[in-house]
N, CA, C and O atoms as a Maestro MAE file, in Angstrom:
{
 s_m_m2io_version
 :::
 2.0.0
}

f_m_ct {
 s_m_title
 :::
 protein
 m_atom[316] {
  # First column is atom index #
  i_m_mmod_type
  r_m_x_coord
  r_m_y_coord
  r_m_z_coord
  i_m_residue_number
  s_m_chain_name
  s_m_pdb_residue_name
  s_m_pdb_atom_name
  i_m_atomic_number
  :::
  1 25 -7.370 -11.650 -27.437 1 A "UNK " " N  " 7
  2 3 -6.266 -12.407 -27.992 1 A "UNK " " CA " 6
  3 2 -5.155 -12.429 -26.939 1 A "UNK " " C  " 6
  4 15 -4.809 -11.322 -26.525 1 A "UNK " " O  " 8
  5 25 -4.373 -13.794 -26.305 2 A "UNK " " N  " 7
  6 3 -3.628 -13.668 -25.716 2 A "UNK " " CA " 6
  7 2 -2.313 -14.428 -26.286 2 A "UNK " " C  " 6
  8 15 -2.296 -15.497 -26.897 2 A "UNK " " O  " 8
  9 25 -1.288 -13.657 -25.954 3 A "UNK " " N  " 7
  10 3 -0.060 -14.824 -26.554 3 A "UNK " " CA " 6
  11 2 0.926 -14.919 -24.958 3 A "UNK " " C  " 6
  12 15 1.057 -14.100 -24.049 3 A "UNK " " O  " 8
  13 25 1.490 -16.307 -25.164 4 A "UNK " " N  " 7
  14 3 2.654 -16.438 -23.748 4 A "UNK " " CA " 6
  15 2 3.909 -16.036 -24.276 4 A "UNK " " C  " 6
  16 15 4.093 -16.156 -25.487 4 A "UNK " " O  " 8
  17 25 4.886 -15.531 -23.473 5 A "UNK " " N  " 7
  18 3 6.181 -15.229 -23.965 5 A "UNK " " CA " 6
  19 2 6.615 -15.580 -22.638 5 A "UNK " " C  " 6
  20 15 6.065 -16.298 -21.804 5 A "UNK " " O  " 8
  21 25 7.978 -14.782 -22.582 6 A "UNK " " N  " 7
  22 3 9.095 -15.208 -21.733 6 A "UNK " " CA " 6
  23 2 10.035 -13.846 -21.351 6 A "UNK " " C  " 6
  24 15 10.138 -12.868 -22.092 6 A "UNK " " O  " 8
  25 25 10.552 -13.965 -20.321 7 A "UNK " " N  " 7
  26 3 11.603 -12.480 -20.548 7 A "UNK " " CA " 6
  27 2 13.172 -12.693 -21.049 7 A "UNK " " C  " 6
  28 15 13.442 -13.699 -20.392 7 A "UNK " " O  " 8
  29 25 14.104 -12.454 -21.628 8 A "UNK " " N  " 7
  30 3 15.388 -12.786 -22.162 8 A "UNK " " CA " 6
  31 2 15.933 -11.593 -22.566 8 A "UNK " " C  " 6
  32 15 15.582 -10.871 -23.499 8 A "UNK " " O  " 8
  33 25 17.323 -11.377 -21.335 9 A "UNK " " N  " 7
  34 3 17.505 -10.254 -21.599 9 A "UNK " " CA " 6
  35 2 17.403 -8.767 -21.580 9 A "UNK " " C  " 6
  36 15 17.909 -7.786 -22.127 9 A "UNK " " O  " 8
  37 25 16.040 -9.231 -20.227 10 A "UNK " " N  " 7
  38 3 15.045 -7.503 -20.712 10 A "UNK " " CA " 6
  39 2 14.094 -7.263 -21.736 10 A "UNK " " C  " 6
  40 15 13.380 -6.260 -21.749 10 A "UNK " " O  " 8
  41 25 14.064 -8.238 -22.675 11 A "UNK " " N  " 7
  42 3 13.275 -7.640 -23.421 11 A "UNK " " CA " 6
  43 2 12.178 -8.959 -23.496 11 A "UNK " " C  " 6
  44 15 12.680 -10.022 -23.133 11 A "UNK " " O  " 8
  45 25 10.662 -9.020 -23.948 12 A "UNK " " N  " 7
  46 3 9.504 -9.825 -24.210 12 A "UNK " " CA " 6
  47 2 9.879 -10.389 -25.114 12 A "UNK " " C  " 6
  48 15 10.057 -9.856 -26.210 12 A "UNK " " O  " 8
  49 25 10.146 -11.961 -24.783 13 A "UNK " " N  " 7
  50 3 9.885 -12.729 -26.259 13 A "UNK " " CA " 6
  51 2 8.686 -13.375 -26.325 13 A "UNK " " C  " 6
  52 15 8.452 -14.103 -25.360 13 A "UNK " " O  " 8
  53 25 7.778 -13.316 -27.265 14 A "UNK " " N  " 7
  54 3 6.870 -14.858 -27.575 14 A "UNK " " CA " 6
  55 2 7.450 -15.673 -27.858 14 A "UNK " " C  " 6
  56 15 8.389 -15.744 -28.651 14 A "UNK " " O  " 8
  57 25 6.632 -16.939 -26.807 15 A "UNK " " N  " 7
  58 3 6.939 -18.502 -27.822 15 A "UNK " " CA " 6
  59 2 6.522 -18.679 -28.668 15 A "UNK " " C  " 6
  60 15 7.242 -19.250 -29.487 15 A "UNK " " O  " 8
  61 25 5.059 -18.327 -29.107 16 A "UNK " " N  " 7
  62 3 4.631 -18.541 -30.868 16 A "UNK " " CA " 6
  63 2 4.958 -17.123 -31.493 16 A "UNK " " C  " 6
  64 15 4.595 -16.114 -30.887 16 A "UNK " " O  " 8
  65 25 5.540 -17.043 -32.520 17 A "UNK " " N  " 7
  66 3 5.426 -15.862 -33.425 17 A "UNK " " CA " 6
  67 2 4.155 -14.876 -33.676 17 A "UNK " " C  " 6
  68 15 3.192 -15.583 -33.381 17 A "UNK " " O  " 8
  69 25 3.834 -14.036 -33.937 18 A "UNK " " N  " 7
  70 3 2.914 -12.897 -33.773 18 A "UNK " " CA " 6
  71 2 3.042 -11.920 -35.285 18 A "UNK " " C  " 6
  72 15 4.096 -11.484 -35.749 18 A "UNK " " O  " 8
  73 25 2.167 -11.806 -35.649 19 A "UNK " " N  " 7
  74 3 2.200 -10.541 -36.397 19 A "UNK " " CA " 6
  75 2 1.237 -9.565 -36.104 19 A "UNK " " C  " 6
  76 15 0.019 -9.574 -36.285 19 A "UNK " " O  " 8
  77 25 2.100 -8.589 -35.546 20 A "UNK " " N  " 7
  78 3 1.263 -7.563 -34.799 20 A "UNK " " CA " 6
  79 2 1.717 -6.171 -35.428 20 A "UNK " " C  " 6
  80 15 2.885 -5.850 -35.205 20 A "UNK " " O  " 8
  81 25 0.911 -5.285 -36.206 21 A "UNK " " N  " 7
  82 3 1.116 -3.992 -36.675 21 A "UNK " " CA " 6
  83 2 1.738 -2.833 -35.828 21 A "UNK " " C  " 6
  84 15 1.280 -2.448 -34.753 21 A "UNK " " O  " 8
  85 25 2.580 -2.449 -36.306 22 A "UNK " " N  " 7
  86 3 3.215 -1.570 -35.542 22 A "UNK " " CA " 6
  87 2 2.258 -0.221 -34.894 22 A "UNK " " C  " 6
  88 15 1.443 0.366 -35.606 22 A "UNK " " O  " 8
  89 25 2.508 0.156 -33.421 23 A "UNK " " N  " 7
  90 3 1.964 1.025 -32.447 23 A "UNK " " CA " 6
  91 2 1.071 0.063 -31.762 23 A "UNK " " C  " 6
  92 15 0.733 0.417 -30.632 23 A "UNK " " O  " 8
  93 25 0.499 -1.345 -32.282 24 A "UNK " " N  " 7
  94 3 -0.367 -2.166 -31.490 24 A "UNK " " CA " 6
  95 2 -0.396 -2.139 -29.977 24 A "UNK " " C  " 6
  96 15 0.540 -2.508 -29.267 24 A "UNK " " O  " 8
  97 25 -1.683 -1.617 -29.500 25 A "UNK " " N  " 7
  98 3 -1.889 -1.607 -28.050 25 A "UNK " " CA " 6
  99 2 -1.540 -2.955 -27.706 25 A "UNK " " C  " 6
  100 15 -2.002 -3.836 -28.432 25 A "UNK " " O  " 8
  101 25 -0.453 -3.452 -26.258 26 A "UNK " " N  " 7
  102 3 -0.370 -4.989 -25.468 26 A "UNK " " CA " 6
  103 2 -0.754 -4.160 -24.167 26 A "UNK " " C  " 6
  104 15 -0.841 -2.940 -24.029 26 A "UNK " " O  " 8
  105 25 -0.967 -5.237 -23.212 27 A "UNK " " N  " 7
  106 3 -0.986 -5.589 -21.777 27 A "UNK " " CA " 6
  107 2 0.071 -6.397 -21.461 27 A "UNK " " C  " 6
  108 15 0.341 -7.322 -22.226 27 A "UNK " " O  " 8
  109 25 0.558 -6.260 -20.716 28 A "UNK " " N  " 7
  110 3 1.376 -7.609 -20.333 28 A "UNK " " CA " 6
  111 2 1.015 -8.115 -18.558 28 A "UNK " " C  " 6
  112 15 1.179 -7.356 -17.603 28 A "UNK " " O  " 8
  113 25 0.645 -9.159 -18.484 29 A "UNK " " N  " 7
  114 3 0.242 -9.249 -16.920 29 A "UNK " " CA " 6
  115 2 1.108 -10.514 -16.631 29 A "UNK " " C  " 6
  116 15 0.980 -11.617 -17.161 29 A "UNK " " O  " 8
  117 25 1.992 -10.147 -15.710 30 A "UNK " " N  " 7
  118 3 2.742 -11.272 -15.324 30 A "UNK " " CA " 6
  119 2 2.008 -12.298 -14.338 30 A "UNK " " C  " 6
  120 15 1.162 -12.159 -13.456 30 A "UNK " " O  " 8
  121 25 2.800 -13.546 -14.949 31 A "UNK " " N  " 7
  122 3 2.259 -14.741 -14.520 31 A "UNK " " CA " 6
  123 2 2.893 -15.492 -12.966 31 A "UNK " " C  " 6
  124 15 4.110 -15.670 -13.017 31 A "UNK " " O  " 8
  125 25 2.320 -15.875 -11.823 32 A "UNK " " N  " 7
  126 3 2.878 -15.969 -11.102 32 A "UNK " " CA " 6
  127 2 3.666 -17.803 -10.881 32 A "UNK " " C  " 6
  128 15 2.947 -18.800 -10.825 32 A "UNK " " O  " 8
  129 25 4.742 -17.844 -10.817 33 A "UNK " " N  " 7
  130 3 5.209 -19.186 -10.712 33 A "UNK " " CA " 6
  131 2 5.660 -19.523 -9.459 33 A "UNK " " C  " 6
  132 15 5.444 -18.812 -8.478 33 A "UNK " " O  " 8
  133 25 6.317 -20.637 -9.418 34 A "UNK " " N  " 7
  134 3 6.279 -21.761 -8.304 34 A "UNK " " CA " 6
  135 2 7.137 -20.872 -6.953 34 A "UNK " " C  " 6
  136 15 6.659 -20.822 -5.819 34 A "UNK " " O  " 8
  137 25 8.376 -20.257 -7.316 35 A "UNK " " N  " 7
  138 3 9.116 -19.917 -6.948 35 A "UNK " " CA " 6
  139 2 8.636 -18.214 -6.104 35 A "UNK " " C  " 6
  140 15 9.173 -17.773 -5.088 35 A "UNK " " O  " 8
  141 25 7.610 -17.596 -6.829 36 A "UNK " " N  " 7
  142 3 7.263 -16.624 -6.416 36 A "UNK " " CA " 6
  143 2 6.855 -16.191 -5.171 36 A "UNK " " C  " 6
  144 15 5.864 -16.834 -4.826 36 A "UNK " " O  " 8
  145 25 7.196 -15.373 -4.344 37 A "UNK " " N  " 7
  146 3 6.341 -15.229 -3.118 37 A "UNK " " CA " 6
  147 2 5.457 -13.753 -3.116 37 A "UNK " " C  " 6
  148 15 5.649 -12.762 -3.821 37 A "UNK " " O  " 8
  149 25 4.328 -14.003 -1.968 38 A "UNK " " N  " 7
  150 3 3.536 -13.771 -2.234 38 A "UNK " " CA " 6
  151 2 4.238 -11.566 -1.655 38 A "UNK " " C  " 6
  152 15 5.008 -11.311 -0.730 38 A "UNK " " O  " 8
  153 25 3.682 -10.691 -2.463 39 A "UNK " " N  " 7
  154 3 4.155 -9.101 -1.510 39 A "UNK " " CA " 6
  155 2 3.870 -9.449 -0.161 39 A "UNK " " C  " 6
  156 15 3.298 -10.322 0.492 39 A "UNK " " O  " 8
  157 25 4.431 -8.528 -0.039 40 A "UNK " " N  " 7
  158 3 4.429 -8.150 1.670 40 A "UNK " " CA " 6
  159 2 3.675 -7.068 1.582 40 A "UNK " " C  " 6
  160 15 3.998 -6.202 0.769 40 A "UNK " " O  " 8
  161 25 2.476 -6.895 2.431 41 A "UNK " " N  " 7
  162 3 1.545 -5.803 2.270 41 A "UNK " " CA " 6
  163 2 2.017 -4.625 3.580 41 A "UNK " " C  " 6
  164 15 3.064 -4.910 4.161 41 A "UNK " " O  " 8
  165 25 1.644 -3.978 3.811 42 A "UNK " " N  " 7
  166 3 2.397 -2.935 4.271 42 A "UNK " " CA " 6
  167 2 1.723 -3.195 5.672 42 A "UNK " " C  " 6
  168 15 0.928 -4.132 5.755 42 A "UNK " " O  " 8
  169 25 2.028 -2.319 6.922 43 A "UNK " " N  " 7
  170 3 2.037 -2.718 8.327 43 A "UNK " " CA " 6
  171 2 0.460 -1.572 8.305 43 A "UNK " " C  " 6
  172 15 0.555 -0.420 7.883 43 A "UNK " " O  " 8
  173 25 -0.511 -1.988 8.681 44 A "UNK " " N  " 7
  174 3 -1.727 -1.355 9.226 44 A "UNK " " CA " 6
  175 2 -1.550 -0.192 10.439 44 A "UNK " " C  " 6
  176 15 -0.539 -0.279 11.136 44 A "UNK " " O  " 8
  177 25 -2.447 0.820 10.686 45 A "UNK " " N  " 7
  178 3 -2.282 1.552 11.273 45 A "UNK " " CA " 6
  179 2 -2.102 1.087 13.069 45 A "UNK " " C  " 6
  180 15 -1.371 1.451 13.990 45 A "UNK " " O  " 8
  181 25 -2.708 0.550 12.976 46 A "UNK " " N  " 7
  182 3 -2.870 -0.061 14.701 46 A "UNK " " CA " 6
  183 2 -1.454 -1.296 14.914 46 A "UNK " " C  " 6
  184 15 -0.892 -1.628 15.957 46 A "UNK " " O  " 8
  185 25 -1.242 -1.684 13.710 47 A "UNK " " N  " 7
  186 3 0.251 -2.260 14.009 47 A "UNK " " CA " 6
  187 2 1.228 -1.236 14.086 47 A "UNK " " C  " 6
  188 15 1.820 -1.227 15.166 47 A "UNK " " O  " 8
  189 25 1.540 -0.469 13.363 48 A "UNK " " N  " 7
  190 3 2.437 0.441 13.298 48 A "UNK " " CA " 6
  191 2 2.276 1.282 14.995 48 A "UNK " " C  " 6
  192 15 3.351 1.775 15.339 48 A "UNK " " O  " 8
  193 25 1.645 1.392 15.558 49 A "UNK " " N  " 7
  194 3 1.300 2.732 16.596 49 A "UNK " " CA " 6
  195 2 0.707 1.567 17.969 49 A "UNK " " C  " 6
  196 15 0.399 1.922 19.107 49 A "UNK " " O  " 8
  197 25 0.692 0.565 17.580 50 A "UNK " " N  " 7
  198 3 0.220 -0.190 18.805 50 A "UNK " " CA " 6
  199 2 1.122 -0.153 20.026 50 A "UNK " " C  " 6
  200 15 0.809 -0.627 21.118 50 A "UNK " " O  " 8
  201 25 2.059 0.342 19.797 51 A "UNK " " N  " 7
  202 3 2.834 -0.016 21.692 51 A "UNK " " CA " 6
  203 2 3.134 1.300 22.185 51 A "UNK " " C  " 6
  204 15 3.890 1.642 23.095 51 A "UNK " " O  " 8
  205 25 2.159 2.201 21.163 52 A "UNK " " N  " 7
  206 3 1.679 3.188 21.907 52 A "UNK " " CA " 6
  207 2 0.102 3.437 23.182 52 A "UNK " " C  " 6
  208 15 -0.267 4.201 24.073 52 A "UNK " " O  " 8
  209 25 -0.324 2.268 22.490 53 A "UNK " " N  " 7
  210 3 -1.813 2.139 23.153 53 A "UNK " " CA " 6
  211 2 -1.341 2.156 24.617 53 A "UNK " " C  " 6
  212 15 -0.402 1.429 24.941 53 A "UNK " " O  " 8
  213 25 -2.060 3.101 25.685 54 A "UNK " " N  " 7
  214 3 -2.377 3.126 27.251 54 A "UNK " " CA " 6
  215 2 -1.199 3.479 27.157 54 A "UNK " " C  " 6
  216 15 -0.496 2.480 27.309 54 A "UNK " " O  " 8
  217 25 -0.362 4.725 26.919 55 A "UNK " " N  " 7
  218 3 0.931 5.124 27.910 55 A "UNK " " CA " 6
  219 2 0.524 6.412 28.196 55 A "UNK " " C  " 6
  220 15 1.251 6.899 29.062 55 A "UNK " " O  " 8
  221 25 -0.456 7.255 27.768 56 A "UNK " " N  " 7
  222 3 -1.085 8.150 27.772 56 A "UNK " " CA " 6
  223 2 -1.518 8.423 29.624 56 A "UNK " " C  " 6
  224 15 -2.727 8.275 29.806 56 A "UNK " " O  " 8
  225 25 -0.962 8.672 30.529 57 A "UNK " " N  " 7
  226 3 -1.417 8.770 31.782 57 A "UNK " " CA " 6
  227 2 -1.637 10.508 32.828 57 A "UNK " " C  " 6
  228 15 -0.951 11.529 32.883 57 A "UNK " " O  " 8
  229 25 -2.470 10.234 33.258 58 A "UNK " " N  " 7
  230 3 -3.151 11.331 33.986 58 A "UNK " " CA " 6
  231 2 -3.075 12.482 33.385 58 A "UNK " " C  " 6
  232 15 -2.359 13.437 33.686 58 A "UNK " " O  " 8
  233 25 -4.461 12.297 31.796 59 A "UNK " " N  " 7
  234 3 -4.684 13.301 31.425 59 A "UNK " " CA " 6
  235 2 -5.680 13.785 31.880 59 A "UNK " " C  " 6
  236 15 -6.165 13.184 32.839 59 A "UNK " " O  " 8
  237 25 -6.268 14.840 31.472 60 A "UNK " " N  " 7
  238 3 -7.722 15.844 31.811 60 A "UNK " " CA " 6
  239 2 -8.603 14.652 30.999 60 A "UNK " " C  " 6
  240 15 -8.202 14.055 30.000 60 A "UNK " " O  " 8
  241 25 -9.894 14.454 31.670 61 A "UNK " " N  " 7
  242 3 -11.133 13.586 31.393 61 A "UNK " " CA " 6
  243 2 -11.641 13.946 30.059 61 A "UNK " " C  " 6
  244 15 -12.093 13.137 29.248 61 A "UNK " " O  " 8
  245 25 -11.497 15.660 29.830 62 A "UNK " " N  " 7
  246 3 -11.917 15.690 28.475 62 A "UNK " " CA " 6
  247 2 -10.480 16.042 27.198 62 A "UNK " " C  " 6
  248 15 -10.315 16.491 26.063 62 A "UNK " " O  " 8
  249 25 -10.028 15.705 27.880 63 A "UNK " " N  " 7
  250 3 -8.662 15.919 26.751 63 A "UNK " " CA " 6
  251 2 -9.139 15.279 25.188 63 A "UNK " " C  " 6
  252 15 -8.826 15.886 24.163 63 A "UNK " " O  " 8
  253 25 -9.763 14.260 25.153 64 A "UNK " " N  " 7
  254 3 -9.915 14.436 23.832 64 A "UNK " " CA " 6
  255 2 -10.997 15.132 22.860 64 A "UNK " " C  " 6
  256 15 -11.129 15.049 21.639 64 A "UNK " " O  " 8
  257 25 -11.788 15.911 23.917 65 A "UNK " " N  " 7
  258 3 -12.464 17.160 22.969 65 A "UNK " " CA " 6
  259 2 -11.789 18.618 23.006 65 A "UNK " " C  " 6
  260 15 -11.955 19.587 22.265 65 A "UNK " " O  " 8
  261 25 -11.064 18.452 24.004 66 A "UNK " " N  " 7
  262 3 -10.047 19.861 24.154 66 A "UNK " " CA " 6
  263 2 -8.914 20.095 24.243 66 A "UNK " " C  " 6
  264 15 -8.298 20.990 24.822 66 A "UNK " " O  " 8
  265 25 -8.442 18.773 23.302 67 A "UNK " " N  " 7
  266 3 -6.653 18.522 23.369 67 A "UNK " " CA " 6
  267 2 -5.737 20.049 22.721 67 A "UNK " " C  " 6
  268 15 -4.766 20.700 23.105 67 A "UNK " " O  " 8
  269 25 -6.538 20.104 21.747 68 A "UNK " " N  " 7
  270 3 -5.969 21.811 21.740 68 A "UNK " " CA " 6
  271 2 -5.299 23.064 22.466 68 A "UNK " " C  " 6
  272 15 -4.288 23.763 22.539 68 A "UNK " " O  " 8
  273 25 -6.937 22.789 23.082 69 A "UNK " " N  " 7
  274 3 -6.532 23.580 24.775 69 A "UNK " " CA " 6
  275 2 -5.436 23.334 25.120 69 A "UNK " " C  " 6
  276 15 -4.454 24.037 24.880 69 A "UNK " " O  " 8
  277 25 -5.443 22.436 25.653 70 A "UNK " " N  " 7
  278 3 -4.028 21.933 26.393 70 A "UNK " " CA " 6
  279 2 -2.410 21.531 25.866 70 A "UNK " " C  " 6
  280 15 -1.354 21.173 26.387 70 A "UNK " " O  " 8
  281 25 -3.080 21.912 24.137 71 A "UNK " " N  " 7
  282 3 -2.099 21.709 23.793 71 A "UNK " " CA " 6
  283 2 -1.086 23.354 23.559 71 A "UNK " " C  " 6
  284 15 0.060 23.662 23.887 71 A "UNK " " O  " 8
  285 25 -2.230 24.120 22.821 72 A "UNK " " N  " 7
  286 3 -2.077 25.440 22.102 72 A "UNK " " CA " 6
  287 2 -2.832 26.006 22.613 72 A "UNK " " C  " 6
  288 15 -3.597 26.480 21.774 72 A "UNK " " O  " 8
  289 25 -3.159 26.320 23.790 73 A "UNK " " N  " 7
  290 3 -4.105 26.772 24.674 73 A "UNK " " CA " 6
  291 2 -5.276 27.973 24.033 73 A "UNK " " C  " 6
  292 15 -5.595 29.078 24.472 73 A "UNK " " O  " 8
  293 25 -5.732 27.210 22.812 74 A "UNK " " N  " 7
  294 3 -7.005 27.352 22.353 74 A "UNK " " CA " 6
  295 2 -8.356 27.677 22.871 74 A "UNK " " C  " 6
  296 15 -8.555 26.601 23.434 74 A "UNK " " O  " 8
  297 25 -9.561 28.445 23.125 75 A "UNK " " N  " 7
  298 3 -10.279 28.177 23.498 75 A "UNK " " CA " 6
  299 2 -11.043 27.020 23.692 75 A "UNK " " C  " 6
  300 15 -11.387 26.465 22.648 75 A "UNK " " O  " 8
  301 25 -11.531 26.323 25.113 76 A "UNK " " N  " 7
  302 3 -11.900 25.288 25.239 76 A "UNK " " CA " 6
  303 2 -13.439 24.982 24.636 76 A "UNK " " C  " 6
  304 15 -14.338 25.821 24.679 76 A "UNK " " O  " 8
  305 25 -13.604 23.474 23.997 77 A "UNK " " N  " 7
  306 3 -14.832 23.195 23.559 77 A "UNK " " CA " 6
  307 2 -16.116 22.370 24.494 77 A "UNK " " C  " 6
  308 15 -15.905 21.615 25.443 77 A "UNK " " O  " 8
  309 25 -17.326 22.709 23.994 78 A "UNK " " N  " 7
  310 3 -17.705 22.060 25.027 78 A "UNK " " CA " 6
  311 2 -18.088 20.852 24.357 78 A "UNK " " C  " 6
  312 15 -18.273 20.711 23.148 78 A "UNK " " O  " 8
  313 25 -18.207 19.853 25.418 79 A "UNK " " N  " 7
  314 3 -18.116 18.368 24.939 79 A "UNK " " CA " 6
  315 2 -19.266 17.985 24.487 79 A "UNK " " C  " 6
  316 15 -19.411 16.840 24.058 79 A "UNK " " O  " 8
  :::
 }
 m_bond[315] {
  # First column is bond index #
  i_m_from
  i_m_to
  i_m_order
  :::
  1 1 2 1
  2 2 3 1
  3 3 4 2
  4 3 5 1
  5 5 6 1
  6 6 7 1
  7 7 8 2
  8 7 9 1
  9 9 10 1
  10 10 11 1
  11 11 12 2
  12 11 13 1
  13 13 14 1
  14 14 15 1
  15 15 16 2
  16 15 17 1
  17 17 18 1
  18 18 19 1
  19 19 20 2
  20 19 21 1
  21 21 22 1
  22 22 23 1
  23 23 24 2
  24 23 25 1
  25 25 26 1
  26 26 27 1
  27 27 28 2
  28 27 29 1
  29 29 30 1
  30 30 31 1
  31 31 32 2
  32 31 33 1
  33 33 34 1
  34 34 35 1
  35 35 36 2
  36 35 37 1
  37 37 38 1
  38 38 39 1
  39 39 40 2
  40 39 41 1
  41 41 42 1
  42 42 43 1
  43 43 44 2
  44 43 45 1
  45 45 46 1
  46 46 47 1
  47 47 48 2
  48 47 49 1
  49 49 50 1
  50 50 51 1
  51 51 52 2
  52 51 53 1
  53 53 54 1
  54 54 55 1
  55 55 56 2
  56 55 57 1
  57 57 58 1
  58 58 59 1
  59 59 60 2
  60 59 61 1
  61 61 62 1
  62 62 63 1
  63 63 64 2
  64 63 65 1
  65 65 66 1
  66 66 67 1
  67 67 68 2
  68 67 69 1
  69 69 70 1
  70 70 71 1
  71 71 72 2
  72 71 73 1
  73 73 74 1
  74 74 75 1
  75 75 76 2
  76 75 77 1
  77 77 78 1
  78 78 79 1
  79 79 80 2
  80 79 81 1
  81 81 82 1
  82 82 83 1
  83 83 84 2
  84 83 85 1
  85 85 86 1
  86 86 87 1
  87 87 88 2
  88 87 89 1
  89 89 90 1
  90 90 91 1
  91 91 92 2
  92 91 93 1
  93 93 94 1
  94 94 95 1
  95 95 96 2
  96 95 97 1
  97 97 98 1
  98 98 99 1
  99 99 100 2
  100 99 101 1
  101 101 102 1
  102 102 103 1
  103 103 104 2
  104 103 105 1
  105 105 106 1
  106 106 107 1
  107 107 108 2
  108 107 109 1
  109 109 110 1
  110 110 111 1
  111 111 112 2
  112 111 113 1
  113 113 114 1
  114 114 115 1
  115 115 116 2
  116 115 117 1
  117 117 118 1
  118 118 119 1
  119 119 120 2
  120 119 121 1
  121 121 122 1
  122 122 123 1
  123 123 124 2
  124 123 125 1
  125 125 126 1
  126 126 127 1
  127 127 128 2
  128 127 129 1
  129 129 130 1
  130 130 131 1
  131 131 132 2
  132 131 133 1
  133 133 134 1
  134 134 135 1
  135 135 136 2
  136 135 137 1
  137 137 138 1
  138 138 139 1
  139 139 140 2
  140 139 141 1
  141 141 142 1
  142 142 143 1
  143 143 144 2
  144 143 145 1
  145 145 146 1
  146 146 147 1
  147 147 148 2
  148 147 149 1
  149 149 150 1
  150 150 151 1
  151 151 152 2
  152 151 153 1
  153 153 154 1
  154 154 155 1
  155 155 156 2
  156 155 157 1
  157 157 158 1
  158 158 159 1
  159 159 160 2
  160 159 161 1
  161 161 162 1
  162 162 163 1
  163 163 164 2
  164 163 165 1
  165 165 166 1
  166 166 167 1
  167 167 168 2
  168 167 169 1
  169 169 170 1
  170 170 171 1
  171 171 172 2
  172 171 173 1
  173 173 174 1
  174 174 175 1
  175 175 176 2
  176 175 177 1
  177 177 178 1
  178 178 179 1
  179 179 180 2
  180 179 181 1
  181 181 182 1
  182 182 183 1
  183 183 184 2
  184 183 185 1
  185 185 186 1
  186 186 187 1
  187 187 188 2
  188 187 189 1
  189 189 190 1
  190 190 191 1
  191 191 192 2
  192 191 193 1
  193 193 194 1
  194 194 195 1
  195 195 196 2
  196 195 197 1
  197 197 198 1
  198 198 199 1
  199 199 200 2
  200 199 201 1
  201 201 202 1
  202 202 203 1
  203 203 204 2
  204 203 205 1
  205 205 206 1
  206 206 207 1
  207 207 208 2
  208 207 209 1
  209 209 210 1
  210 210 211 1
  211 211 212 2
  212 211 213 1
  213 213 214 1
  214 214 215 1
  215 215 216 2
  216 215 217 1
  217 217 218 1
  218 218 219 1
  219 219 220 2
  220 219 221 1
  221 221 222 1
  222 222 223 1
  223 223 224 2
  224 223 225 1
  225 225 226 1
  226 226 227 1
  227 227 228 2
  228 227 229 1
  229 229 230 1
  230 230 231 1
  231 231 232 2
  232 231 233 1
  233 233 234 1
  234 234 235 1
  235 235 236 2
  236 235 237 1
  237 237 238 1
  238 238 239 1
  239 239 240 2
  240 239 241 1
  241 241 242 1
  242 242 243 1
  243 243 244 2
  244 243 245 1
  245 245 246 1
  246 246 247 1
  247 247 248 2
  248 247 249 1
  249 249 250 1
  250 250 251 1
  251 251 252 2
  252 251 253 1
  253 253 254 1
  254 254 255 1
  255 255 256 2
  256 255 257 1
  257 257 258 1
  258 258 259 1
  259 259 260 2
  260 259 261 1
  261 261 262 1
  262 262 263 1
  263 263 264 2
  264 263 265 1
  265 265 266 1
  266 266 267 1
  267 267 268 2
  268 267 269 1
  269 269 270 1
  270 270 271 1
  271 271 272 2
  272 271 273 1
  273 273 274 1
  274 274 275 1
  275 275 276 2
  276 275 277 1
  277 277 278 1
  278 278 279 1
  279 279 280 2
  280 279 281 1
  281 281 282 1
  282 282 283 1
  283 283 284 2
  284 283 285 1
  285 285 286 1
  286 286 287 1
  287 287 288 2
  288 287 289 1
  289 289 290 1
  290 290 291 1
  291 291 292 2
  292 291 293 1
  293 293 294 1
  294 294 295 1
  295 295 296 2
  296 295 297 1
  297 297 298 1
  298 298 299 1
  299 299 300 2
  300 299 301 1
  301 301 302 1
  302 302 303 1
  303 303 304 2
  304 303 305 1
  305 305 306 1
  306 306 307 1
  307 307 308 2
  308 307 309 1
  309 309 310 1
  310 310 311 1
  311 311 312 2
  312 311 313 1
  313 313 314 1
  314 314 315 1
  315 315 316 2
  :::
 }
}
C-alpha cells in the first residue's frame, strides 16, 4: 500500500486521507524532484593520496617488505 504526501511544516501530510491504526508500521522514501541534485559521493582512496604517488625517493629496494626495519628497526624479513 502506498500513499503520496507532502512535507508542511516538518511534519508528513497526505494528499488523500488515510485511516491508519495507531502504532502502524510506515516507510517513507523520499521522492526525487526536478530541482534535486544528485550527493556528492565521497573522494576515493587514490584521489585523496594521489599527489603523493612517486615522491618516495632513494629508498632501500626492499623497503616494502622491511619498512619496519627501517622504520622501528625491527628485525628484517625475508622477501
Amino acid at each position: 500500500m502506498s500513499y503520496d504526501g507532502h512535507v508542511e511544516n516538518g511534519h508528513i501530510v497526505l494528499d488523500t486521507p488515510a485511516e491508519l491504526p495507531d502504532g502502524a508500521k510506515v516507510r517513507i522514501d523520499l521522492v526525487p524532484t526536478e530541482n534535486d541534485t544528485a550527493p556528492e559521493t565521497p573522494p576515493t582512496f587514490y584521489e585523496r593520496y594521489k599527489h603523493l604517488i612517486g615522491k618516495a625517493e632513494n629508498l632501500p629496494p626492499d623497503f616494502s617488505v622491511n619498512h619496519d626495519h627501517y622504520l622501528y628497526g625491527t628485525p628484517k624479513q625475508s622477501p
